[in-house]
N, CA, C and O atoms as a Maestro MAE file, in Angstrom:
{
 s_m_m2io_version
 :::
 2.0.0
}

f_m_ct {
 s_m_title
 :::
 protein
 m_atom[180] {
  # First column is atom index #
  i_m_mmod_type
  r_m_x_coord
  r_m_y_coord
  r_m_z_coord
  i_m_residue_number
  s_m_chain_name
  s_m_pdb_residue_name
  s_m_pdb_atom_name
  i_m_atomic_number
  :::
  1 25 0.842 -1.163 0.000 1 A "UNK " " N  " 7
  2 3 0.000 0.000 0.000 1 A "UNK " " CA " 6
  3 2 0.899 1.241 0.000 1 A "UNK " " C  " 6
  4 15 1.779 1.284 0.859 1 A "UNK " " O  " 8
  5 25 0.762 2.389 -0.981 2 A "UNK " " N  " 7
  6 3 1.146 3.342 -0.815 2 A "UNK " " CA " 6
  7 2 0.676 4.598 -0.107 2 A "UNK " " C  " 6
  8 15 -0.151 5.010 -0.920 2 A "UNK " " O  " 8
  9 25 0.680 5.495 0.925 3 A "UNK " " N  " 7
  10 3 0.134 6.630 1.180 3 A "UNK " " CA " 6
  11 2 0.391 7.536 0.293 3 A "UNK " " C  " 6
  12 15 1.444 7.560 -0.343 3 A "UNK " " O  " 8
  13 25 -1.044 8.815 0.093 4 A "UNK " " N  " 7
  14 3 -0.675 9.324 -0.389 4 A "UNK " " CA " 6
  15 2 -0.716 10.822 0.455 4 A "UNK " " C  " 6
  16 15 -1.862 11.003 0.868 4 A "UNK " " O  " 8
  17 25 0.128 11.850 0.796 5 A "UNK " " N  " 7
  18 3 -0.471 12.995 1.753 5 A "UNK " " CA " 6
  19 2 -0.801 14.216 1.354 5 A "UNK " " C  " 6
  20 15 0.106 14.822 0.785 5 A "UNK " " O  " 8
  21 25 -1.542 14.620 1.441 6 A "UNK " " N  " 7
  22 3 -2.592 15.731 0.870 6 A "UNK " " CA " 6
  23 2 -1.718 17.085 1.484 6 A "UNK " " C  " 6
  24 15 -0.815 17.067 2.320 6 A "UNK " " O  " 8
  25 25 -2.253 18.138 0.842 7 A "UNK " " N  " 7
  26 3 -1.381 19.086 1.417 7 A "UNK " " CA " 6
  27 2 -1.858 19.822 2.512 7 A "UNK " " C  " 6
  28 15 -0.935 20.516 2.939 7 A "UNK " " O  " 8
  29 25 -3.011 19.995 3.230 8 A "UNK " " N  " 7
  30 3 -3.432 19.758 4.580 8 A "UNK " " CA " 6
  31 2 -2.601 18.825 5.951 8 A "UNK " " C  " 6
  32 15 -3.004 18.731 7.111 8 A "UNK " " O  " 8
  33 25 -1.293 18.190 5.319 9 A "UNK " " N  " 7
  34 3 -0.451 17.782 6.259 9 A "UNK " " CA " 6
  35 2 0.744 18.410 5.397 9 A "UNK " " C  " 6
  36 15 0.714 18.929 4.281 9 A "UNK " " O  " 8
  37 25 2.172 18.114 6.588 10 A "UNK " " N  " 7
  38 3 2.977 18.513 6.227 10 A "UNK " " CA " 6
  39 2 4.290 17.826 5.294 10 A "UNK " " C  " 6
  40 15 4.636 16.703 5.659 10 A "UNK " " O  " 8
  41 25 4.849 18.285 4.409 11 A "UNK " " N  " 7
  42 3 6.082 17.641 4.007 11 A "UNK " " CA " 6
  43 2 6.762 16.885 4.425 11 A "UNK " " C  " 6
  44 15 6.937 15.764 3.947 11 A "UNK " " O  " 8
  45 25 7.301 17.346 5.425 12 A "UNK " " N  " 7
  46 3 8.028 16.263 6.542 12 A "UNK " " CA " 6
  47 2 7.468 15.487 6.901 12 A "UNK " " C  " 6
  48 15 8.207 14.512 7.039 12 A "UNK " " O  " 8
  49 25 6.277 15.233 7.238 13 A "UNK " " N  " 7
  50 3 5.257 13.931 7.725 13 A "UNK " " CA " 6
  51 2 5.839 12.666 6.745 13 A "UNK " " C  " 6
  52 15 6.595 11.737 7.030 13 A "UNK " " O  " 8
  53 25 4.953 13.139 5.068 14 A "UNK " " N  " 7
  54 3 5.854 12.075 4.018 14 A "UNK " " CA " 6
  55 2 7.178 11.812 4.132 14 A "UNK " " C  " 6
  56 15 7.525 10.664 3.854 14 A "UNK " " O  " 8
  57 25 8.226 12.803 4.563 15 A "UNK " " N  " 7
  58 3 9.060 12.530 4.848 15 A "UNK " " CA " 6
  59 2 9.796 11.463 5.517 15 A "UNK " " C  " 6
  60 15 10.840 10.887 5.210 15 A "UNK " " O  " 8
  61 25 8.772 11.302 6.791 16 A "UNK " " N  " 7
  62 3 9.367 11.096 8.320 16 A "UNK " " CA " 6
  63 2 8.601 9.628 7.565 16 A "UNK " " C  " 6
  64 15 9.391 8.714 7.323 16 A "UNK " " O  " 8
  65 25 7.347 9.430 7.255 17 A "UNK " " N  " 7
  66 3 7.075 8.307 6.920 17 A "UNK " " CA " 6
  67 2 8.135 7.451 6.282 17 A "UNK " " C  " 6
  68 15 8.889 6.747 6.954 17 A "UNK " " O  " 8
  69 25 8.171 7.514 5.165 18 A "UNK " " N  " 7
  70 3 9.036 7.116 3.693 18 A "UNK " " CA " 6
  71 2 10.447 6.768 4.540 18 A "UNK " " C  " 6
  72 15 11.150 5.861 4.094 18 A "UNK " " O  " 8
  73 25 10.853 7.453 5.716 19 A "UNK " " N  " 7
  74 3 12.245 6.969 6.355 19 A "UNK " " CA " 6
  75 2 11.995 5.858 7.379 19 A "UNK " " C  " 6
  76 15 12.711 5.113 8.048 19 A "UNK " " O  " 8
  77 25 10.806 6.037 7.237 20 A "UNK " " N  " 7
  78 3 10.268 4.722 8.803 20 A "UNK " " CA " 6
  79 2 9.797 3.494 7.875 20 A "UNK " " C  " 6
  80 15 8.881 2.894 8.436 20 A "UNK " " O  " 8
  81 25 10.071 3.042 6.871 21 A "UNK " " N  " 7
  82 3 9.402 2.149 5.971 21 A "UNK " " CA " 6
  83 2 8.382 2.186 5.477 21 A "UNK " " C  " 6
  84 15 8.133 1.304 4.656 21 A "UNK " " O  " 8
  85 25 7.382 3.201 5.762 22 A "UNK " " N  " 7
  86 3 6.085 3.038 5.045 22 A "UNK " " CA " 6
  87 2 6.325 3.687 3.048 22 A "UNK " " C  " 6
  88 15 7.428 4.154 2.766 22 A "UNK " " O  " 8
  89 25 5.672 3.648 2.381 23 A "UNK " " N  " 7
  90 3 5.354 3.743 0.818 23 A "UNK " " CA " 6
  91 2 4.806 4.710 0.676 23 A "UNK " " C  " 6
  92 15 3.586 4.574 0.578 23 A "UNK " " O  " 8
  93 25 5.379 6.226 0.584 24 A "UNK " " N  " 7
  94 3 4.489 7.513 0.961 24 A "UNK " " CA " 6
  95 2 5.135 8.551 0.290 24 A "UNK " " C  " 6
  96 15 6.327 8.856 0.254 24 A "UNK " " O  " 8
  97 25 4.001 9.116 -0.314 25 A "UNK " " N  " 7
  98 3 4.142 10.354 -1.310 25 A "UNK " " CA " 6
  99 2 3.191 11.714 -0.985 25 A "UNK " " C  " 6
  100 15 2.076 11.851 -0.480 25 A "UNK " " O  " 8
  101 25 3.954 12.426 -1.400 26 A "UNK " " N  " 7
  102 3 3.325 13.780 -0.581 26 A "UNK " " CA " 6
  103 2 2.839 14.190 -1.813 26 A "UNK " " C  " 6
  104 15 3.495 13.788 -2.774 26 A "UNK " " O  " 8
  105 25 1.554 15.105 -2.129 27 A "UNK " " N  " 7
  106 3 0.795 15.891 -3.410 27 A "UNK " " CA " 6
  107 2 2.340 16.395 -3.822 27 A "UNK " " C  " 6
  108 15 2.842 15.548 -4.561 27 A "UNK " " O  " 8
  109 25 3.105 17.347 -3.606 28 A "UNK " " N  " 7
  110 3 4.049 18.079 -3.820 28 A "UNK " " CA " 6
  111 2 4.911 17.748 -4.679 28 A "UNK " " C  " 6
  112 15 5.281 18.389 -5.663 28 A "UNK " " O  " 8
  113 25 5.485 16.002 -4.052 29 A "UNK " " N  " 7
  114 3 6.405 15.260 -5.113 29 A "UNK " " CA " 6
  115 2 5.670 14.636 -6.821 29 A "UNK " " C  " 6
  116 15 6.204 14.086 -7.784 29 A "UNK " " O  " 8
  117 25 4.291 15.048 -6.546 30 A "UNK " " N  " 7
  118 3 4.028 14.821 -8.100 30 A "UNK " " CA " 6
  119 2 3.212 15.781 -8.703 30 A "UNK " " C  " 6
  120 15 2.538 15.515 -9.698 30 A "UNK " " O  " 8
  121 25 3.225 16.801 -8.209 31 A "UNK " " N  " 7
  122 3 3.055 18.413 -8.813 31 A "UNK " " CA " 6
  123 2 1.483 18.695 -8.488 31 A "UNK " " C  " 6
  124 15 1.075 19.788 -8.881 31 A "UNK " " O  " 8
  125 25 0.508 17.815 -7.792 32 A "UNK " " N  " 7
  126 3 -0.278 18.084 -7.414 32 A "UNK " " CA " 6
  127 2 -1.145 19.030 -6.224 32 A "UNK " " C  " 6
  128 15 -2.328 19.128 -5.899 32 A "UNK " " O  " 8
  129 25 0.297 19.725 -5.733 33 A "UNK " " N  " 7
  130 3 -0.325 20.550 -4.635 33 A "UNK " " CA " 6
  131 2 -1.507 21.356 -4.957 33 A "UNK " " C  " 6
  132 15 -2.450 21.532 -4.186 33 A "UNK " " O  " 8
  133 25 -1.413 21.786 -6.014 34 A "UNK " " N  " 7
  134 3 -2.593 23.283 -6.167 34 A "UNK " " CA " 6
  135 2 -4.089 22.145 -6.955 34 A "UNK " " C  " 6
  136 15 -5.230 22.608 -6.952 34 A "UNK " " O  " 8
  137 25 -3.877 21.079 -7.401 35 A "UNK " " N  " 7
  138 3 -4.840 20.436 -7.667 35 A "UNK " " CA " 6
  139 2 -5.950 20.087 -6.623 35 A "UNK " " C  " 6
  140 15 -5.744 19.879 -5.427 35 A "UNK " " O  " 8
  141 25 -7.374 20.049 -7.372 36 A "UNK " " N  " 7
  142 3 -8.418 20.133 -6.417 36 A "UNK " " CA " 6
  143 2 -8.765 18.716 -6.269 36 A "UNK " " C  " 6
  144 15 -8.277 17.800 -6.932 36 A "UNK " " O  " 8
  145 25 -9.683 18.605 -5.308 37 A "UNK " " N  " 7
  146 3 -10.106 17.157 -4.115 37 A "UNK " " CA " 6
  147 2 -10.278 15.998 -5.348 37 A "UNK " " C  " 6
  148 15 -9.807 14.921 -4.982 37 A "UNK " " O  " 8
  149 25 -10.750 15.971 -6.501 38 A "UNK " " N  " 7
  150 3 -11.326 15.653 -7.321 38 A "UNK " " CA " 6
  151 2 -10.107 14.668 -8.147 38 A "UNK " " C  " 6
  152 15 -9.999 13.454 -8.321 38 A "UNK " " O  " 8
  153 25 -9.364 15.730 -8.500 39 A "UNK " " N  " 7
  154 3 -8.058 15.043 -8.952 39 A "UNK " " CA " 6
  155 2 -7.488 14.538 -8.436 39 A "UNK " " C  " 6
  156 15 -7.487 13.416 -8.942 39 A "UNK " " O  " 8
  157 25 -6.838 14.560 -7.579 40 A "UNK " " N  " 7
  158 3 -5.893 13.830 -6.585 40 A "UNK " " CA " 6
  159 2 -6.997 12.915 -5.725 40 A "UNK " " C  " 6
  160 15 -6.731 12.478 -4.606 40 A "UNK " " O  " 8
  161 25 -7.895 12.754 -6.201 41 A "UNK " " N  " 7
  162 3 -8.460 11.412 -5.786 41 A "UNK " " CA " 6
  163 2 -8.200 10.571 -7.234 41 A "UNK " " C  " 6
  164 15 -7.417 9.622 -7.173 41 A "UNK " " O  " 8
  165 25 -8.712 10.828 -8.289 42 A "UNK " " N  " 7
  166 3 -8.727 10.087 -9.665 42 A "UNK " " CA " 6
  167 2 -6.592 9.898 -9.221 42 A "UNK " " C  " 6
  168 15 -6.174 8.842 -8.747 42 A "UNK " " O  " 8
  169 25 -5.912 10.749 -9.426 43 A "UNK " " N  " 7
  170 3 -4.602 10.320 -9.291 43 A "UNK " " CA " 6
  171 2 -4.787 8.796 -8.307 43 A "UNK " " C  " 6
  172 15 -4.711 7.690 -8.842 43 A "UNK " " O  " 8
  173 25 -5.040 8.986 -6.781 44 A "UNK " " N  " 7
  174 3 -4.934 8.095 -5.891 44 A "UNK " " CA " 6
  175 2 -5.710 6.918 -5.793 44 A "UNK " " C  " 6
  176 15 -5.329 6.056 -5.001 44 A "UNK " " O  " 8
  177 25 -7.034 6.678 -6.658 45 A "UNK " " N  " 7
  178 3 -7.360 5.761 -7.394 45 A "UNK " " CA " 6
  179 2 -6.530 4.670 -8.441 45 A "UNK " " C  " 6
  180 15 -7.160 3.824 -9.075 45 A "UNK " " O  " 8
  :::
 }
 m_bond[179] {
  # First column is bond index #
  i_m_from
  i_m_to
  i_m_order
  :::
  1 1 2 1
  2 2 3 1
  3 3 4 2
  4 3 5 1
  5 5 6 1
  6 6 7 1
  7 7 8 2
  8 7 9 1
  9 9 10 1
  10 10 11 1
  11 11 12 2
  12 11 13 1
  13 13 14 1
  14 14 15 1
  15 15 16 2
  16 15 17 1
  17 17 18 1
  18 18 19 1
  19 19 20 2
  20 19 21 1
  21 21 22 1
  22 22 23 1
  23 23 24 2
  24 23 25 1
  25 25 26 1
  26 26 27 1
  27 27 28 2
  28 27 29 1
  29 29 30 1
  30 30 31 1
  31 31 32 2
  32 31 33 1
  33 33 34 1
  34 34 35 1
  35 35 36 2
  36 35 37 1
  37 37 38 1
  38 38 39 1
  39 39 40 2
  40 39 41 1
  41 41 42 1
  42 42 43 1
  43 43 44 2
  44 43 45 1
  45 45 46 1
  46 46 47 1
  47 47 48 2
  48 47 49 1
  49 49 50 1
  50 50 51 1
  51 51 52 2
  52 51 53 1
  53 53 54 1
  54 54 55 1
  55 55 56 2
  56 55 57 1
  57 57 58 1
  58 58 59 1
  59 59 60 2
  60 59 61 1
  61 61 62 1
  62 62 63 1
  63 63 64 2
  64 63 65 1
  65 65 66 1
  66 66 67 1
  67 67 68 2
  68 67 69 1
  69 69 70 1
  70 70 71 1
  71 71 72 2
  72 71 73 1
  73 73 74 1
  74 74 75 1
  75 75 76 2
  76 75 77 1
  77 77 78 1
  78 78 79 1
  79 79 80 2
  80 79 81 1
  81 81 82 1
  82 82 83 1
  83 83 84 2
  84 83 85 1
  85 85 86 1
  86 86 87 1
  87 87 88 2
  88 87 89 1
  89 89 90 1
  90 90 91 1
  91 91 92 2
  92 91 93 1
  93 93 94 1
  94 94 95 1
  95 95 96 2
  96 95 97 1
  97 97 98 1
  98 98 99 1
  99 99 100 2
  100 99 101 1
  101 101 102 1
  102 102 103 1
  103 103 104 2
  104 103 105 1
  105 105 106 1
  106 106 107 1
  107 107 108 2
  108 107 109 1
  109 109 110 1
  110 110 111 1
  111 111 112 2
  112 111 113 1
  113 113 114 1
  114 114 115 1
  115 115 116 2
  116 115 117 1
  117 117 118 1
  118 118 119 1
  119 119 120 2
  120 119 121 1
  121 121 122 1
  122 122 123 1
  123 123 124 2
  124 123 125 1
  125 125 126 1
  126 126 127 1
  127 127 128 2
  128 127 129 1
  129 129 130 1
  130 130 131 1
  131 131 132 2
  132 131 133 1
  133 133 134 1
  134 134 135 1
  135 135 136 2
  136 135 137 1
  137 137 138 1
  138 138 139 1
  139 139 140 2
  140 139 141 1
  141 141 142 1
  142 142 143 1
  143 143 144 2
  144 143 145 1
  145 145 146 1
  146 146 147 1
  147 147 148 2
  148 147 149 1
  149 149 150 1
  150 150 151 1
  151 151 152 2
  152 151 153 1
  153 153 154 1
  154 154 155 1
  155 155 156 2
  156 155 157 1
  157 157 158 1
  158 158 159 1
  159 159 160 2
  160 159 161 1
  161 161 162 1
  162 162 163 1
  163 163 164 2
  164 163 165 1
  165 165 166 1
  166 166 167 1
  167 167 168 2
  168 167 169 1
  169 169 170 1
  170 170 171 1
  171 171 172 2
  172 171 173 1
  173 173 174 1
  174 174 175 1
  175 175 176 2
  176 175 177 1
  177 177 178 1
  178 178 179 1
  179 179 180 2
  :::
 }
}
């Protein structure tokens, strides 16, 4: 399972995850920050 973290949390969270073993991507690392609820659900689908 991958997480994915919305930008309502912080950078470092994905961060801190992704170093603790979990599979985690922040909106940011795939250019989705300014994208709305809609998209970055179809992305995380």
């Amino acid at each position: 399972m991958t997480l994915l973290v919305d930008n309502q949390l912080p950078l470092a969270l994905a961060r801190y995850l992704a170093a603790n073993g979990w599979e985690c991507t922040h909106v940011l690392d795939i250019a989705l920050e300014a994208a709305d609820d809609l998209t970055i659900w179809q992305y995380a689908k």
